[in-house]
C-alpha positions as CSV (number, residue, x, y, z in Angstrom):
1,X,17.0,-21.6,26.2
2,X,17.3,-23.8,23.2
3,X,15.8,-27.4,23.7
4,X,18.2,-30.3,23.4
5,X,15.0,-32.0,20.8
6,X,15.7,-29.1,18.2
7,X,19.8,-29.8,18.1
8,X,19.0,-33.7,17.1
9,X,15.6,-33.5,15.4
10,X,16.6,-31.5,11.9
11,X,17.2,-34.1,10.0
12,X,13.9,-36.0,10.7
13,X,12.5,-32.6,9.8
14,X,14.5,-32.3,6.7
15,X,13.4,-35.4,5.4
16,X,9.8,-35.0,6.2
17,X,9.6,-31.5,4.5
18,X,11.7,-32.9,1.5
19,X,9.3,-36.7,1.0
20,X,6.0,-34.2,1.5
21,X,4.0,-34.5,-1.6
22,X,3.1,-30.7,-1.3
23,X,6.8,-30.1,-1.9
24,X,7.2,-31.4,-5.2
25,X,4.1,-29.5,-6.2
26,X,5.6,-26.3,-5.0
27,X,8.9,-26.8,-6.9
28,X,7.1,-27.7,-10.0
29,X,5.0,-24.5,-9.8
30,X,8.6,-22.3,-9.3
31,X,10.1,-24.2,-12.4
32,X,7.1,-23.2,-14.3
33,X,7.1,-19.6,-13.4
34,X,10.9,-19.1,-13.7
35,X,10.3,-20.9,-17.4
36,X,7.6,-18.4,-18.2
37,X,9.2,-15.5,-16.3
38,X,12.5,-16.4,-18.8
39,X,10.2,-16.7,-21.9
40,X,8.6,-13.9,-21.7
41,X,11.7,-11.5,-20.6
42,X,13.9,-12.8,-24.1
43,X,10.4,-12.7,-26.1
44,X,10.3,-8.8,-24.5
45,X,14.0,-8.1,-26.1
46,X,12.6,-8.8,-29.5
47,X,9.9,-7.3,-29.7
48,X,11.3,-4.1,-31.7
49,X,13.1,-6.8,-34.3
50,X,12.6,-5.9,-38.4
51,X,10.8,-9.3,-38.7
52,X,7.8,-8.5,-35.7
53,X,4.0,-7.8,-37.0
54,X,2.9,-4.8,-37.0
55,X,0.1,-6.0,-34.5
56,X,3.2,-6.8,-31.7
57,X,5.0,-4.0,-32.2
58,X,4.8,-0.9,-30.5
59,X,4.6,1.7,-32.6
C-alpha cells in the first residue's frame, strides 16, 4: 500500500535535498573529478607525441 503523504510530499523533499548545504558540496566534488578524470584521459592521448620528455614517455 502506498501512503497518500508520499504522493503530495516530493516536492517538499525535492526542495530540501536541493537547499541542503551537503548538496552543493557533493556536486562540487563530481565537477572536480569529472575535470580531472577529463584532464588526465586527453593528457593520456599525448603522451607518445614527438615533443614529450623522455622522462614521460614510455619507452
Amino acid at each position: 500500500m502506498r501512503l497518500r503523504l508520499f504522493e503530495h510530499a516530493w516536492p517538499q523533499w525535492l526542495t530540501r535535498i536541493a537547499t541542503h548545504p551537503v548538496t552543493a558540496v557533493a556536486a562540487l566534488v563530481a565537477v572536480v573529478l569529472v575535470a580531472l578524470w577529463a584532464l588526465i584521459a586527453l593528457e593520456a592521448r599525448h603522451v607518445n607525441g614527438p615533443r614529450t620528455p623522455l622522462i614521460f614517455s614510455p619507452k
